[in-house]
DRENMARDREN-363684 format. One line per 2 residues: for each residue x, y, z of N, C-alpha, C. Coordinates in steps of 0.02 Angstrom, whole numbers, m for minus. Layout:
BEGIN
X/Y/Z/X/Y/Z/X/Y/Z  ...
END
This chain:
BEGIN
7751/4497/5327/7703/4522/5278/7647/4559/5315  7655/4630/5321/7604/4663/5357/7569/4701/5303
7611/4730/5266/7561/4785/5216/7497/4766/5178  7454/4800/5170/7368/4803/5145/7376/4822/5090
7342/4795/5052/7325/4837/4994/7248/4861/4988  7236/4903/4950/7165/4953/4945/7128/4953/4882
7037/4945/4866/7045/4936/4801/7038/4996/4764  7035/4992/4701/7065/5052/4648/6993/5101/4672
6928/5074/4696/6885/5125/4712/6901/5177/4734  6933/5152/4787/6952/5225/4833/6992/5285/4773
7039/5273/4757/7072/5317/4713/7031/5348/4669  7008/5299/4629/6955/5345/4585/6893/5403/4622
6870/5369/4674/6841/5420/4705/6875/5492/4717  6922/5483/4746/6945/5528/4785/6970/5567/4707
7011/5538/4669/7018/5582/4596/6957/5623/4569  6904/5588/4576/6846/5634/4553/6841/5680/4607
6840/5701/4679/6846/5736/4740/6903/5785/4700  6971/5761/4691/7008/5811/4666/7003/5858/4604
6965/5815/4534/6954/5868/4501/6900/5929/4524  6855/5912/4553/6826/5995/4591/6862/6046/4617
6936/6020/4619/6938/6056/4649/7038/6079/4638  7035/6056/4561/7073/6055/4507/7126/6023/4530
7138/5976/4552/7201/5943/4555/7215/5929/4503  7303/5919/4491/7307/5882/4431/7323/5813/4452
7268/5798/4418/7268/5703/4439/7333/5682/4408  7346/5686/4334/7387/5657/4333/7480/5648/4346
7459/5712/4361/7543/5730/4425/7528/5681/4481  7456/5691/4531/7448/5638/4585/7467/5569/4556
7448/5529/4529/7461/5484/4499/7518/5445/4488  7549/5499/4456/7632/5504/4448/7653/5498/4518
7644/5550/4572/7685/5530/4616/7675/5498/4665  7603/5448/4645/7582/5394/4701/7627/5332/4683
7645/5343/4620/7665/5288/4583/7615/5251/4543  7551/5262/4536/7502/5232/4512/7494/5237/4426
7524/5196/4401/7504/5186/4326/7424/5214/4303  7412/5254/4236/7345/5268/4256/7304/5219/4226
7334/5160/4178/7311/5101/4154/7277/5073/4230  7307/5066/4272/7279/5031/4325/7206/5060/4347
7201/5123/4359/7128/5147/4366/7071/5106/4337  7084/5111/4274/7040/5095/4217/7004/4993/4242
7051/4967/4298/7038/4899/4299/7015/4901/4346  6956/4852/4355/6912/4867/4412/6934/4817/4477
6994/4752/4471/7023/4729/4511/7086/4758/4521  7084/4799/4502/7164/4835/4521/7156/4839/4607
7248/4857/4643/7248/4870/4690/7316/4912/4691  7299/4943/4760/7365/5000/4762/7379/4986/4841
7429/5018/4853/7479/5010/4934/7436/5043/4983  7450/5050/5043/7408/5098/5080/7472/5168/5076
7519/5156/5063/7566/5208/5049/7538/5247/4994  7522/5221/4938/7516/5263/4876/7456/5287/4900
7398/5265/4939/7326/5293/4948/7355/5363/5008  7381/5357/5059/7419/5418/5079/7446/5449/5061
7472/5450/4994/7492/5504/4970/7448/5532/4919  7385/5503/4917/7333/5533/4859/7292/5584/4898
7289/5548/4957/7247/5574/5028/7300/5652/5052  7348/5637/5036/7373/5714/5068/7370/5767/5003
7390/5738/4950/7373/5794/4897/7316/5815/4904  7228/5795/4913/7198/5822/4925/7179/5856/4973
7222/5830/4988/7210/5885/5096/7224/5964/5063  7287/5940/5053/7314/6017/5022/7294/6051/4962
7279/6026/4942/7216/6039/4870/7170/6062/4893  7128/6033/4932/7056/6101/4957/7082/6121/5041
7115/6099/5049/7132/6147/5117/7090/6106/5169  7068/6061/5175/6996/6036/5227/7003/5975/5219
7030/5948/5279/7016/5879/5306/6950/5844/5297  6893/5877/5255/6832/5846/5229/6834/5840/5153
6869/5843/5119/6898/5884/5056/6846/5899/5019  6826/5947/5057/6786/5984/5038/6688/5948/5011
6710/5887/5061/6634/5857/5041/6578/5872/5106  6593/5917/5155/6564/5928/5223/6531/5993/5201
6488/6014/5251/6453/6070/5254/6498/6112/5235  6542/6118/5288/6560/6194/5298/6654/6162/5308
6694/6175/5279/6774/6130/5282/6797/6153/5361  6827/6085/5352/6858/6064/5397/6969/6077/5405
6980/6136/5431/7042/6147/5410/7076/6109/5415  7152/6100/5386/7182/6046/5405/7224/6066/5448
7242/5990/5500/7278/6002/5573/7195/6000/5609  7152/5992/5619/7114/6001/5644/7103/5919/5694
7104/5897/5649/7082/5824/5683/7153/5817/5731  7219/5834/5722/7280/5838/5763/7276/5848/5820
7237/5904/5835/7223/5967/5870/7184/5922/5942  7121/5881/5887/7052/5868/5933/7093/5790/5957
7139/5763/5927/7179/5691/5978/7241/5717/5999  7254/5766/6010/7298/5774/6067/7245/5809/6139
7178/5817/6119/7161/5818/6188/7125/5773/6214  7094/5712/6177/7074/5637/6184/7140/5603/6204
7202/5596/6197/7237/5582/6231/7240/5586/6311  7227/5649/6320/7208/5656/6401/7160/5657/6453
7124/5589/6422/7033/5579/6443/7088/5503/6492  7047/5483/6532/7060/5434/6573/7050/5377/6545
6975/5361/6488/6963/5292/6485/6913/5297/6422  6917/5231/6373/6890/5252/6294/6841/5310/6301
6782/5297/6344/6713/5302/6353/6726/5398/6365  6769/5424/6398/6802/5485/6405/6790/5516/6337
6850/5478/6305/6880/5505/6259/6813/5499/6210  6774/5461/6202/6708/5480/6137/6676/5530/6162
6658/5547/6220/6623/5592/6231/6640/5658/6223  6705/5658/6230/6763/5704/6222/6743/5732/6150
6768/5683/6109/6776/5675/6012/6715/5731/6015  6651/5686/6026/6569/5681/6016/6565/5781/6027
6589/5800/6077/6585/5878/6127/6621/5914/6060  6669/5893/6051/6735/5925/5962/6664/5947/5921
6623/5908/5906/6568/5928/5846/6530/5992/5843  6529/6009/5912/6497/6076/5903/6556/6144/5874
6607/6119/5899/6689/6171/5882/6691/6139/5807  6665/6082/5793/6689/6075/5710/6622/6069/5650
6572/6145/5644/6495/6118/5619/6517/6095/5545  6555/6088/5520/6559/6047/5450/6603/5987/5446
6603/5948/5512/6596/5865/5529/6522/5854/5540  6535/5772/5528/6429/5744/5527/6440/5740/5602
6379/5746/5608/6357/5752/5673/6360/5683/5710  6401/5671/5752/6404/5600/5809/6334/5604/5843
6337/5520/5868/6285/5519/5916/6310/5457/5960  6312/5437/6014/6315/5386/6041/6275/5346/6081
6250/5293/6085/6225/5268/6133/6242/5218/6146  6239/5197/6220/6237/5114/6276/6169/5096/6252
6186/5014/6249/6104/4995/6256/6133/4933/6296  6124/4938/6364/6152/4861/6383/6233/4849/6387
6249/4813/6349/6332/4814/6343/6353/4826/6258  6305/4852/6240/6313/4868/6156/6324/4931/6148
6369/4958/6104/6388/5035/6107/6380/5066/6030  6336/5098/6036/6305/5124/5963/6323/5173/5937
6382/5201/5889/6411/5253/5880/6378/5262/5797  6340/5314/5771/6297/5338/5717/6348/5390/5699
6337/5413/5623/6368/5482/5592/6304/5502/5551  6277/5558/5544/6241/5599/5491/6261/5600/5410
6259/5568/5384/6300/5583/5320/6241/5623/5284  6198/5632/5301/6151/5678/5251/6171/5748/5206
6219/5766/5257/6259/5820/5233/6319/5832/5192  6336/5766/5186/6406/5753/5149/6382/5751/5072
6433/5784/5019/6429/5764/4977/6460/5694/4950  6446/5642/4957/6468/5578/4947/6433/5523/4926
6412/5514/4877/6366/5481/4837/6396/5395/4831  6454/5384/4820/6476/5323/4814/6502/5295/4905
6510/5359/4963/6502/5324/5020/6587/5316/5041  6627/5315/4980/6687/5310/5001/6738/5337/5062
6715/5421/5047/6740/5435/5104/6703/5426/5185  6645/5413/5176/6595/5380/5264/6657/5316/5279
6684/5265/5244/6688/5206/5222/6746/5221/5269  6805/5264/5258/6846/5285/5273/6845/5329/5330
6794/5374/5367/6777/5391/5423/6765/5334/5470  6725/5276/5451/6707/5239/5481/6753/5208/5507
6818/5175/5477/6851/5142/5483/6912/5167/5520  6943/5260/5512/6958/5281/5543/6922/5278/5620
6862/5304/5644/6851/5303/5725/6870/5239/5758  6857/5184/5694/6872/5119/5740/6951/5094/5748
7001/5102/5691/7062/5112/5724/7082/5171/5766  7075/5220/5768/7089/5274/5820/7082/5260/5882
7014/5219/5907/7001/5223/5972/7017/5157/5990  7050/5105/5958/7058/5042/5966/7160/5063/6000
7152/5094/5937/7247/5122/5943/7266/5171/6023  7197/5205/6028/7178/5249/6108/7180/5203/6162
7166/5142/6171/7157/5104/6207/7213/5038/6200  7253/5017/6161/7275/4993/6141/7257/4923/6139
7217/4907/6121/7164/4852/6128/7136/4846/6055  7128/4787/6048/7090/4739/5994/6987/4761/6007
6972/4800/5964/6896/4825/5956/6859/4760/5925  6824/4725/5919/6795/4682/5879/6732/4724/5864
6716/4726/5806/6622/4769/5782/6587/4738/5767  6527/4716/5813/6497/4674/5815/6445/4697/5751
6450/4731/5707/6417/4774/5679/6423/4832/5636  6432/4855/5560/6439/4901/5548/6406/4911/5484
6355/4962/5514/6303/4985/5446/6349/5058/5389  6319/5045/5322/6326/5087/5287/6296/5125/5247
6278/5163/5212/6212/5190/5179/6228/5187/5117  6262/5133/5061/6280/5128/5014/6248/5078/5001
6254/5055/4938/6218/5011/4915/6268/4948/4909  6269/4873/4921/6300/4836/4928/6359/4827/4862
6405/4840/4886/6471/4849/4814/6470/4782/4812  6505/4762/4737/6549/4699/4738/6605/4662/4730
6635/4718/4788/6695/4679/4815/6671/4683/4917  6637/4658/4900/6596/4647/4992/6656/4637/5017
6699/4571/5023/6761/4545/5047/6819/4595/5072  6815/4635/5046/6878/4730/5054/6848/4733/5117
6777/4769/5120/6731/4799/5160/6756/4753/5231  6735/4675/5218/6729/4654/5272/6804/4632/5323
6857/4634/5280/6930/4634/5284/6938/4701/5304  6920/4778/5293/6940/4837/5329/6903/4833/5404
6850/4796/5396/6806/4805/5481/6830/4765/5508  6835/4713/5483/6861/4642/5540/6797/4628/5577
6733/4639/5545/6668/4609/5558/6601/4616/5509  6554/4598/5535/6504/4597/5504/6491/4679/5478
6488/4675/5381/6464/4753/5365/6371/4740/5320  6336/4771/5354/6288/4803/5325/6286/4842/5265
6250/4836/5227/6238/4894/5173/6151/4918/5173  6160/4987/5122/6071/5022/5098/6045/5025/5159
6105/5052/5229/6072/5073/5298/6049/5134/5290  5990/5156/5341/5973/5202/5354/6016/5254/5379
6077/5246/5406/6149/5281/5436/6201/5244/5450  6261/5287/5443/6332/5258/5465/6326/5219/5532
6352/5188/5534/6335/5182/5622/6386/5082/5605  6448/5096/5691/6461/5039/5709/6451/5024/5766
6454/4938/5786/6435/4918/5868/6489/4889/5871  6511/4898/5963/6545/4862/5985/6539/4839/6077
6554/4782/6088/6553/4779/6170/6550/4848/6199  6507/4858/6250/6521/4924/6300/6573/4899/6351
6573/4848/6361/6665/4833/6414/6704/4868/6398  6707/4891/6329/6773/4917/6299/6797/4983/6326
6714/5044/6348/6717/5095/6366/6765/5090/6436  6767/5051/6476/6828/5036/6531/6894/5060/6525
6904/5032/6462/6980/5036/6446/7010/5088/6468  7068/5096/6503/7108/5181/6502/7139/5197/6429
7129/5254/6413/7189/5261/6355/7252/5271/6371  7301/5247/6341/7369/5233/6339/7402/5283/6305
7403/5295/6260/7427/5361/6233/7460/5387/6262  7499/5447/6224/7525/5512/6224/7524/5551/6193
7535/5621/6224/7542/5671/6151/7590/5662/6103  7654/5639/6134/7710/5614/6083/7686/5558/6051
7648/5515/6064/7639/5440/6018/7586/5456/5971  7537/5514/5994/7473/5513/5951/7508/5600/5896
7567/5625/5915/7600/5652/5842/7629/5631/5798  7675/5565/5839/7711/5516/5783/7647/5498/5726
7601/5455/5771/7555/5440/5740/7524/5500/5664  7502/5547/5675/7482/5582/5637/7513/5611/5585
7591/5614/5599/7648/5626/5561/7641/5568/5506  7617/5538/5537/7608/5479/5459/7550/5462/5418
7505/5525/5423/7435/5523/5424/7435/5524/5361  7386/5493/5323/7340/5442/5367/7361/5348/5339
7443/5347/5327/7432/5302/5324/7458/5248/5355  7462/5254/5456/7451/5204/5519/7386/5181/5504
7333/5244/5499/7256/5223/5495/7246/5170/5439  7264/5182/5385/7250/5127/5315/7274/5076/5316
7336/5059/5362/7370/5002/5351/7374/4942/5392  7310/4993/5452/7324/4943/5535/7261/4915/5540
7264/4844/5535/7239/4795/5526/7252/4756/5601  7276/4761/5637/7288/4704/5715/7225/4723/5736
7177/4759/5756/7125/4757/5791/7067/4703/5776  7077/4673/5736/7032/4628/5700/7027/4539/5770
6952/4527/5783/6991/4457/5832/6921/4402/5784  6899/4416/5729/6859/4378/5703/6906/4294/5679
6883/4257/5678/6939/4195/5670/6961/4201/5602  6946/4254/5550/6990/4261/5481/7037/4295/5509
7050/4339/5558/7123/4394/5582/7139/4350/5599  7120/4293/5642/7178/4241/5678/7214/4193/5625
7169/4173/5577/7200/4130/5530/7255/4173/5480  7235/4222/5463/7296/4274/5429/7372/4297/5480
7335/4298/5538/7402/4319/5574/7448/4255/5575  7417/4205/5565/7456/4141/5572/7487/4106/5516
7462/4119/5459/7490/4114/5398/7525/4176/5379  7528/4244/5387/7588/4317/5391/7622/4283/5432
7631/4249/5459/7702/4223/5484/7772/4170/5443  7719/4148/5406/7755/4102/5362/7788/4113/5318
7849/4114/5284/7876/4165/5238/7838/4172/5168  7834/4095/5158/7810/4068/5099/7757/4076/5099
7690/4087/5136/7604/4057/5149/7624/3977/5140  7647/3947/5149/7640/3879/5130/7607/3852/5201
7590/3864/5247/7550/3832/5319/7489/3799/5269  7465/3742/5306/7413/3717/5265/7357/3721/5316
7294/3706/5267/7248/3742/5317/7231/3683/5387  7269/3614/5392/7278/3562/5453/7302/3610/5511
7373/3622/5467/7408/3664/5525/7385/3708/5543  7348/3748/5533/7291/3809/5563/7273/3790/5597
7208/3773/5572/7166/3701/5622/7201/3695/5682  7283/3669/5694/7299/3622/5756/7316/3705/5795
7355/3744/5749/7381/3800/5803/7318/3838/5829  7274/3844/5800/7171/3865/5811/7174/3828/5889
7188/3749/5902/7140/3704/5938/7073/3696/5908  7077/3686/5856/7018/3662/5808/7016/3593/5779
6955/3562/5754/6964/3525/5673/6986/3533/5607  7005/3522/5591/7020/3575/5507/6920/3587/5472
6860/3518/5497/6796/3519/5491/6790/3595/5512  6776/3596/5588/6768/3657/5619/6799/3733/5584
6863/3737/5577/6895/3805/5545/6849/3796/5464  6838/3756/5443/6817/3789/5383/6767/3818/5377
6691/3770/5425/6646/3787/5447/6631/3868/5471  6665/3884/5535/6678/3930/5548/6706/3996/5492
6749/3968/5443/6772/4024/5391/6721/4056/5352  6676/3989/5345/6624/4000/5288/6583/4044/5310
6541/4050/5361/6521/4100/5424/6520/4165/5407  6584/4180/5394/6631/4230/5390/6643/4265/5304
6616/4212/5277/6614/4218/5190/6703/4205/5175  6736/4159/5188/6795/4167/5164/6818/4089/5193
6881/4074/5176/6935/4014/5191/7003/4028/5191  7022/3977/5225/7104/3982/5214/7135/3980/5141
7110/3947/5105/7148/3978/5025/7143/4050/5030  7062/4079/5027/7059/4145/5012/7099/4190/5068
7109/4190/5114/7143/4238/5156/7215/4245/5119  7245/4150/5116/7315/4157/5097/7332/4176/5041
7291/4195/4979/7305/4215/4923/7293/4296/4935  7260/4330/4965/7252/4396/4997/7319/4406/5001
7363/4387/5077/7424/4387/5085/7472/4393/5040  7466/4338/5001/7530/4360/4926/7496/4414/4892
7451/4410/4873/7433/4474/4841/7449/4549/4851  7445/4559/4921/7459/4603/4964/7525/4601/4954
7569/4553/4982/7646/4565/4981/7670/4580/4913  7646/4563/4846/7665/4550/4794/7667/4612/4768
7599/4645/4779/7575/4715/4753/7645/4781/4770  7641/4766/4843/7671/4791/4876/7764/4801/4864
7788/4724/4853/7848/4750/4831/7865/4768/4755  7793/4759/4719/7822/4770/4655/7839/4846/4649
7784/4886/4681/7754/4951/4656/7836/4979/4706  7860/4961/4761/7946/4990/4784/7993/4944/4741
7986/4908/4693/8041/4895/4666/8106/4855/4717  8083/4833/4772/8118/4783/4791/8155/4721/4757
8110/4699/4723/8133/4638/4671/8097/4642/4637  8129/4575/4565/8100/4564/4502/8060/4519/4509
8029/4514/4441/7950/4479/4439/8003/4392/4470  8052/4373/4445/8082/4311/4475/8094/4313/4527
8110/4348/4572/8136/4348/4640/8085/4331/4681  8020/4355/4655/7963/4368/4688/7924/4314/4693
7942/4294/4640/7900/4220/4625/7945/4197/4679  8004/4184/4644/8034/4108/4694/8030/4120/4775
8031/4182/4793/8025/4213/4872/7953/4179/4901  7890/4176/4849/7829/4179/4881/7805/4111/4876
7845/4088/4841/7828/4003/4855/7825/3952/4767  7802/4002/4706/7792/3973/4660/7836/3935/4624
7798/3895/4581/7856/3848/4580/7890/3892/4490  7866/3902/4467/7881/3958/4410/7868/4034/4410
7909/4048/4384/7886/4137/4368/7805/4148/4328  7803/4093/4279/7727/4097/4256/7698/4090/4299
7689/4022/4337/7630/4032/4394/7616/4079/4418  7659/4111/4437/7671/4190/4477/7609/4237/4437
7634/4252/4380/7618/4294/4336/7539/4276/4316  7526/4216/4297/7448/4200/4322/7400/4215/4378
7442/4198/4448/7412/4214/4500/7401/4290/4515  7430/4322/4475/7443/4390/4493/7394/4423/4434
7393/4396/4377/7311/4428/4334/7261/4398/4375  7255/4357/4396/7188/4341/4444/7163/4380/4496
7223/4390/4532/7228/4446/4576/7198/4500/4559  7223/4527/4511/7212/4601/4525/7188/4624/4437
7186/4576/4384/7173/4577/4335/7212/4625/4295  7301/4641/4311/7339/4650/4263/7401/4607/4259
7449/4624/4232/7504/4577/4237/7560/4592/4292  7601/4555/4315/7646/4608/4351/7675/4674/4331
7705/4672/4284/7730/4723/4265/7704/4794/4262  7625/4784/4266/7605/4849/4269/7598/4886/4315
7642/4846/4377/7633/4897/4444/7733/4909/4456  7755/4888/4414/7826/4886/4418/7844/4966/4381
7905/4998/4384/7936/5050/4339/7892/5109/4348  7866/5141/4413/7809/5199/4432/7871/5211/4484
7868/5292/4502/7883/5327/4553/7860/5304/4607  7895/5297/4645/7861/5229/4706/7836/5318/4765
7763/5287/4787/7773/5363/4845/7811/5393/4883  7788/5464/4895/7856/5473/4942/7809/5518/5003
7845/5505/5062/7831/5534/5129/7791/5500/5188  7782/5428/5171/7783/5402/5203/7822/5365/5258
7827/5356/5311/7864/5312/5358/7916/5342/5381
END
């Protein structure tokens, strides 16, 4: 069970991004597979597949890898262009400075800034210039530099830190599940921290691994979640192993070297627990095979542990506040993988 799911924000954003610029949403829609009943629910969730394919219609819809919310657009292939030559920097710290040098060749990206303070590494974006009022797409920049350069190095990033200039949403829990750390909100600027040890790292890469990569753009970036080392990634990686989620939160605890006292303690910290992660998980898997049509609402149940198809079907309006069925019988995306 690796796949993510995303919440319905993003889509709707980016749909309003597309009508400026006349998409027809509801062809996108259609061929994300996205029911448009689901929009309308504010716990809805969608694949990181179907969000890549909403994300490339608009690429190609305004032509600009900013879609068209930057100063001045950003063509597409551009960002391709600027990591196949960060590929050939020696070591992370290279390669940002590298990125950081791209900004003057790209004036309708926000402007980077970086600084060391000690062993803290302060990476800022300008959003003053963006048209982006709800923050979604910063949200998604943000989260892109930090898998990119985590994936450059092939190393686990932990962010000790990540401010936003939005106003605190409420689904905080998404936010803090895409960073895999502490998120800020109503900051004065974008801006994440992480160890400066990290700048050490050599990058690993290639030009062949960082095209594969992009060939699937952008959704390696949406879906890659391993960089995370906060003790909720460790407790999820350990329960995604289980077919069922059935690990109980003891057995965490012992495979941790913990108390089950301690892990909860520690979860709470973190704003979350082992129920909540493991119901994430089915959720995620659930979402996921409904919207490909892998199996039926029974298969799914009995696969994920429930002891009825109703339970199922309960757990799954809680989830996401529709029924199963309404992510079932949609054009499942296409061009991914």
């Amino acid at each position: 069970m690796t796949d993510h799911t995303v919440p319905i924000e993003f889509v709707r954003a980016a749909l309003a991004i597309g009508k400026t610029a006349d998409l027809d949403v509801v062809g996108v829609l259609d061929r994300a597979g996205v029911s448009p009943r689901l929009v309308a629910e504010n716990k809805s969730r969608i694949t990181s597949e179907q969000v890549a394919c909403v994300v490339r219609e608009l690429w190609i819809a305004t032509g600009d890898e900013l879609f068209g919310l930057g100063r001045v657009p950003l063509a597409n292939g551009s960002t391709r262009l600027i990591g196949l030559s960060l590929v050939h920097t020696v070591d992370l710290r290279a390669a940002i400075q590298r990125f950081v040098e791209f900004q003057r060749l790209t004036p309708g990206f926000p402007r980077v800034m970086v600084v060391e303070a000690g062993n803290t590494v302060r990476m800022t974006m300008d959003t003053s210039e963006l048209q982006d009022p709800d923050s979604v797409f910063t949200t998604f920049l943000m989260a892109a530099w930090h898998r990119v350069f985590a994936w450059l190095i092939g190393q686990r990033i932990r962010l000790e830190a990540v401010e936003l200039p939005q106003a605190e949403p409420r689904n905080v829990e998404d936010y803090q599940e895409v960073f895999g750390g502490p998120v800020f909100f109503s900051a004065e600027t974008a801006a994440i921290e992480f160890e400066g040890r990290l700048l050490d790292h050599p990058v690993v890469q290639t030009e062949e691994s960082w095209l594969a990569y992009t060939t699937r753009a952008p959704f390696d970036i949406l879906n890659q979640r391993e960089y995370g080392v906060a003790l909720a990634d460790r407790v999820r990686s350990i329960l995604a192993r289980d077919k069922r989620v059935r690990t109980s939160g003891d057995e965490v605890a012992k495979a941790l070297a913990m108390s089950p006292q301690t892990l909860r303690r520690r979860l709470t910290l973190e704003n979350t627990s082992v129920t909540a992660i493991r119901d994430q998980i089915l959720r995620d898997e659930a979402v996921t095979r409904l919207v490909r049509g892998d199996e039926t609402i029974e298969e799914l149940s009995e696969r994920l542990g429930f002891s009825e198809p109703s339970a199922f079907r309960r757990a799954f309006r809680r989830w996401t506040g529709s029924p199963p069925r309404a992510y079932q019988h949609q054009h499942g995306p296409s061009g991914v993988g």
